[in-house]
C-alpha positions as CSV (number, residue, x, y, z in Angstrom):
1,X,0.0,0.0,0.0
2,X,1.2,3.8,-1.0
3,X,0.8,5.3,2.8
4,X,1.3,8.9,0.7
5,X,-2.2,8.8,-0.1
6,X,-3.7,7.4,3.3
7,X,-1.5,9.9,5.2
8,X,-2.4,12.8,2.8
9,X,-6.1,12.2,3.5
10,X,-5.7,11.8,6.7
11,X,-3.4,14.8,7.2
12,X,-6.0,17.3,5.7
13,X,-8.8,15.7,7.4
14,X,-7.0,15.8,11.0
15,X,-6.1,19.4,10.4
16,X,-9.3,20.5,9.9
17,X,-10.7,19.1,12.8
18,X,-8.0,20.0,14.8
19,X,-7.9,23.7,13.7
20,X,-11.6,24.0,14.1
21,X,-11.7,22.7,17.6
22,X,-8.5,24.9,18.1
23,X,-10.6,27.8,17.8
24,X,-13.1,26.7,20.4
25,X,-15.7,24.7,18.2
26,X,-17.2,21.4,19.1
27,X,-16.4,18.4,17.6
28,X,-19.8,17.2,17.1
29,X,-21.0,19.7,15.6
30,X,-18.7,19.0,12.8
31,X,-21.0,15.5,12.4
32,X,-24.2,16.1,10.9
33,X,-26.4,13.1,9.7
34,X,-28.8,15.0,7.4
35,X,-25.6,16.8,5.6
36,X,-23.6,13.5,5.4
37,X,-26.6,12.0,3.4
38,X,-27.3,15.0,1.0
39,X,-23.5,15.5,0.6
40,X,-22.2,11.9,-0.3
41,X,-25.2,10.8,-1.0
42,X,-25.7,13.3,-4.1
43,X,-22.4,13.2,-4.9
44,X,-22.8,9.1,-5.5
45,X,-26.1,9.5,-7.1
46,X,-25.0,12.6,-9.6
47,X,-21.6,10.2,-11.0
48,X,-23.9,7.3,-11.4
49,X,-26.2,8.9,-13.6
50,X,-22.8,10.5,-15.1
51,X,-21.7,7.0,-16.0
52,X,-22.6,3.7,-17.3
53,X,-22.4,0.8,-14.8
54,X,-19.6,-0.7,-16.8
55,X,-17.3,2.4,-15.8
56,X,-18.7,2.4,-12.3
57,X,-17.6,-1.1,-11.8
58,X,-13.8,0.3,-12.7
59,X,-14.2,2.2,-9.3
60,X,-12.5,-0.6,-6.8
61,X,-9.9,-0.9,-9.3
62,X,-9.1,2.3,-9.4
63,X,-8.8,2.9,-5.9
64,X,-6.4,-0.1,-5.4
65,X,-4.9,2.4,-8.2
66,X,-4.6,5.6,-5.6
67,X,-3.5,3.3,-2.8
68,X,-1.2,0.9,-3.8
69,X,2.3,1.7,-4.7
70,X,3.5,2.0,-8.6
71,X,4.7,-1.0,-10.6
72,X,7.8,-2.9,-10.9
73,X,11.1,-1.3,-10.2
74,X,12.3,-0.1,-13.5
75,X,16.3,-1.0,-12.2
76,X,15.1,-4.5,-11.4
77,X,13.4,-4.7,-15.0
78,X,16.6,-3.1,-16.8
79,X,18.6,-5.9,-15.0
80,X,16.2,-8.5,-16.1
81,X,16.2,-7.1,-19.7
82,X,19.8,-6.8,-19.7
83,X,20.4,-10.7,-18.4
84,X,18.1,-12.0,-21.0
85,X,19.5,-10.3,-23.7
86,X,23.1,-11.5,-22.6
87,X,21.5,-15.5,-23.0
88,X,20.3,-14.5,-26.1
89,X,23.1,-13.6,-27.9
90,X,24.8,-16.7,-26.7
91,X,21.8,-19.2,-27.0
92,X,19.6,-17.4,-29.3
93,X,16.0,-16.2,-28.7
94,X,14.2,-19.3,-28.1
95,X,16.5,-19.8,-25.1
96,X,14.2,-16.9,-23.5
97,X,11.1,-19.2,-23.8
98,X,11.5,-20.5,-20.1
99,X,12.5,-17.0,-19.1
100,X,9.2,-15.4,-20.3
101,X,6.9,-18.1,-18.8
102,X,8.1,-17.2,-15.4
103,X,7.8,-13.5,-15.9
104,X,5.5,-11.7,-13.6
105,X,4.7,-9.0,-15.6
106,X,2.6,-10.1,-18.4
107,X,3.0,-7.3,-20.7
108,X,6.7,-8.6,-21.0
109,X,5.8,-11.8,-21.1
110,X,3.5,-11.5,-24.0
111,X,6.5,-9.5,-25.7
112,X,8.8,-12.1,-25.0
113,X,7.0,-14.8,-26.6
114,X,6.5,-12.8,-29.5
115,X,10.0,-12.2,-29.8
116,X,10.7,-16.1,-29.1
117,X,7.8,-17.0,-31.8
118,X,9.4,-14.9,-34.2
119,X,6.6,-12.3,-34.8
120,X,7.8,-9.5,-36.9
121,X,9.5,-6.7,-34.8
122,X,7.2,-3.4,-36.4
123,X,4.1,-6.1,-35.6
124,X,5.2,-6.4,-31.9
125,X,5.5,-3.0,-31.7
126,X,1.9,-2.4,-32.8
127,X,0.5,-5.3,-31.0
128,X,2.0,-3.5,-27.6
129,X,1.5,0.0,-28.4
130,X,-2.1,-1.0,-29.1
131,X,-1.8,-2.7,-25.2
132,X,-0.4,0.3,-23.9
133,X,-2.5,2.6,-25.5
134,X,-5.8,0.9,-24.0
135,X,-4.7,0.6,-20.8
136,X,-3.8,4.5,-20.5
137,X,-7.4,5.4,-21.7
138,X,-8.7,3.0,-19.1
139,X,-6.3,5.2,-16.6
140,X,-7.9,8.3,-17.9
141,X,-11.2,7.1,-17.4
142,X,-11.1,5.8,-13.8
143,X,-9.4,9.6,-12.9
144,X,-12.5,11.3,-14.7
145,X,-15.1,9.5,-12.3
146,X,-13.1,10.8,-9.3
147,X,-12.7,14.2,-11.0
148,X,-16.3,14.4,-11.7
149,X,-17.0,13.3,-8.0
150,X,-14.6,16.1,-7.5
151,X,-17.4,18.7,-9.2
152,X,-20.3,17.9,-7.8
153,X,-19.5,17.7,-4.3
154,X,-18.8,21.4,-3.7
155,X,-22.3,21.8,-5.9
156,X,-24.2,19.2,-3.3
157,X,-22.5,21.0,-0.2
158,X,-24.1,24.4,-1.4
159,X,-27.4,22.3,-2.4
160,X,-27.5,21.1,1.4
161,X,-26.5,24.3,2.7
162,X,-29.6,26.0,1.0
163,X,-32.0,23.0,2.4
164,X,-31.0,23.8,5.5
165,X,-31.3,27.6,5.5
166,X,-35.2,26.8,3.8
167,X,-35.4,25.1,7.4
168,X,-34.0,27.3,9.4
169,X,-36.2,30.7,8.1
170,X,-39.2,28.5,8.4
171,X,-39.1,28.1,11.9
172,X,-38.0,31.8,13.0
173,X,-40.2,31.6,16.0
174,X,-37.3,30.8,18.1
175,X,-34.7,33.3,17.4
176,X,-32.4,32.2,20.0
177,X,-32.0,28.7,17.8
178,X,-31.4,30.8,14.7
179,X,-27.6,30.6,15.0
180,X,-26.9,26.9,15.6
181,X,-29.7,25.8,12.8
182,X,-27.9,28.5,10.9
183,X,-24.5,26.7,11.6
184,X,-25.3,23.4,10.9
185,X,-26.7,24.3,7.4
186,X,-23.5,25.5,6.8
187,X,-21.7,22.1,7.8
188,X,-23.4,21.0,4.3
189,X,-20.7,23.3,2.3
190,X,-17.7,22.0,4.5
191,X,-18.6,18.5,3.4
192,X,-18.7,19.5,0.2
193,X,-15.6,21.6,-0.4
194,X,-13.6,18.9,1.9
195,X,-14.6,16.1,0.1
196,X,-13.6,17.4,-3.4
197,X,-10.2,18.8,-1.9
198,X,-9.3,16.6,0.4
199,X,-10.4,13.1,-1.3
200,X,-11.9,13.2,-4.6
201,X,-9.6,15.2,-6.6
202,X,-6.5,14.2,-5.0
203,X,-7.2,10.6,-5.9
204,X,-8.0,11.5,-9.1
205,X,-4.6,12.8,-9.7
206,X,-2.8,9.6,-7.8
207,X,-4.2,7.6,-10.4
208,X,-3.1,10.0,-13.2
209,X,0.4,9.7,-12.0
210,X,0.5,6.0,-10.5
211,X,-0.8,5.1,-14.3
212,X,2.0,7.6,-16.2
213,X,4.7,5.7,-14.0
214,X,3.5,2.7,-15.4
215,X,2.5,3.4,-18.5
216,X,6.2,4.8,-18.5
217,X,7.7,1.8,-17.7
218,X,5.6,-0.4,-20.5
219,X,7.3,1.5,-22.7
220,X,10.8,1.0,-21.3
221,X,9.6,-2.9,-21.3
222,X,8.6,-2.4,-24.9
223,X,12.1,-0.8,-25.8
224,X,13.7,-4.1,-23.7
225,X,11.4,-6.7,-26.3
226,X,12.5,-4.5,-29.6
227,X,16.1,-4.2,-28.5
228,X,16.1,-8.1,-27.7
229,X,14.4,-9.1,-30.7
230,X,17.0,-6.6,-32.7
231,X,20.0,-8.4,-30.9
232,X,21.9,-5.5,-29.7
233,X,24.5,-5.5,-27.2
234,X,23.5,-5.8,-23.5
235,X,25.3,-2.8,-22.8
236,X,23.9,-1.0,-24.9
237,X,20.5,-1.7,-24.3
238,X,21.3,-0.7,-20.6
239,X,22.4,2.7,-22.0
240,X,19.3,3.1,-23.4
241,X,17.1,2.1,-21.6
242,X,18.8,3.7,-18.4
243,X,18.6,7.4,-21.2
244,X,15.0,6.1,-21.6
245,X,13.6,6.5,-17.9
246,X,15.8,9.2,-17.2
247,X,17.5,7.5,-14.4
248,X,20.7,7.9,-12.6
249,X,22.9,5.3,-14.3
250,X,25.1,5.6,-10.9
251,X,22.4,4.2,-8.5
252,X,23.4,1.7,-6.5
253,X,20.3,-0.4,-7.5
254,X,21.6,-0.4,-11.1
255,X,24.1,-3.2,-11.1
256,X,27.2,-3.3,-13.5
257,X,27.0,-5.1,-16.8
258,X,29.0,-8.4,-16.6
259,X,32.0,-8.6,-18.9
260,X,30.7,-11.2,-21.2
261,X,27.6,-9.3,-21.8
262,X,29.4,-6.4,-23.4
263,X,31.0,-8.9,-26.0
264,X,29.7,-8.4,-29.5
């Protein structure tokens, strides 16, 4: 699990309860039933008419997305790559046949095994490309429904807000209860505003860039296959892939080519 995202929400959530009650308010008058409903409530009701069900079943997934860390270390992958591509230039690329089986990652599996079934490279390229490509619109979907959520929670929270006032000026024969009516109407637009800020919209833009991580490292996965399939030196494909991610090629996770991979 990414604790960034659970501490975040937590973070801003603890802060504003703390600096209210800070300032002498009660804390349960931050919990109002009727507001909860209207808020959340709304809010759930307004993205499911927004959406078919077949997007709002992506919802689970994509908070799995927001709350669990990114994929595969890219070091770890380069390695792998790297090691493979050394057998294959001594054994040839069927030798990788066992090698891609026990990948976890199935994007490079499938790669693999086109590579080791001698698929033509440009055809690889377009088969995963096309796999890439639908899994970032899927990405880009899932964020919407959280951005969306994001929009119409500030909307319900002034929706509540005016219920509540409608109830408070309709029962003015009691002036003394005008102010605490008057206040928790008002906790309508805090739910609101909170929930878009504190939950909605930073989840949507977790799983924006949890999916551009990975959708970054498909493509240095991708690279690995073509540069495999093209039987360049390991060495080389660690330079470039290395370039490709933009990462330090003097981390101590990146681990030195072995001699006999660099031979030609």
């Amino acid at each position: 699990m990414d604790m960034t995202t659970v501490f975040g929400i937590a973070a801003g959530l603890l802060a504003l309860f703390f600096g209210f009650v800070w300032e002498g308010g009660h804390a349960e008058s931050l919990f109002e039933k009727t507001a909860i409903l209207i808020v959340f409530g709304g809010t759930f009701a307004a993205v499911a008419v927004s959406y078919p069900l077949t997007r709002l079943k992506q919802i689970p997934g994509a908070l799995r997305l927001a709350f669990s860390r990114s994929g595969a270390d890219p070091y770890e992958l380069i390695d792998r790559i790297v090691a493979m591509a050394t057998v294959a230039r001594r054994e040839g690329v069927l030798a990788l046949e066992k090698e891609a089986n026990g990948m976890d990652e199935p994007f490079l599996r499938d790669g693999l095994l086109m590579v080791v079934d001698g698929t033509d490279p440009e055809l690889t390229r377009q088969i995963l490309m096309m796999e890439i490509d639908a899994l970032e619109r899927k990405r880009e979907q899932q964020a919407k429904i959280f951005e969306s959520a994001g929009g119409f929670s500030p909307t319900m929270g002034i929706i509540g807000t005016v219920m509540g006032l409608i109830h408070v000026l309709s029962n003015l024969s009691d002036p003394s209860l005008l102010g605490p009516s008057i206040a928790v109407a008002f906790t309508a637009t805090l739910y609101g505003v909170a929930g878009a800020n504190l939950v909605y919209l930073p989840i949507a833009s977790k799983i924006k860039s949890n999916s551009e991580e990975h959708i970054q490292t498909m493509e240095l996965m991708l690279e690995g296959v073509l540069a495999l399939q093209a039987g360049e030196n390991p060495q080389l494909i660690r330079k470039k892939l290395t370039s490709f991610m933009l990462l330090d090629a003097e981390n101590p996770k990146a681990k030195k080519v072995e001699p006999d991979a660099q031979e030609e």
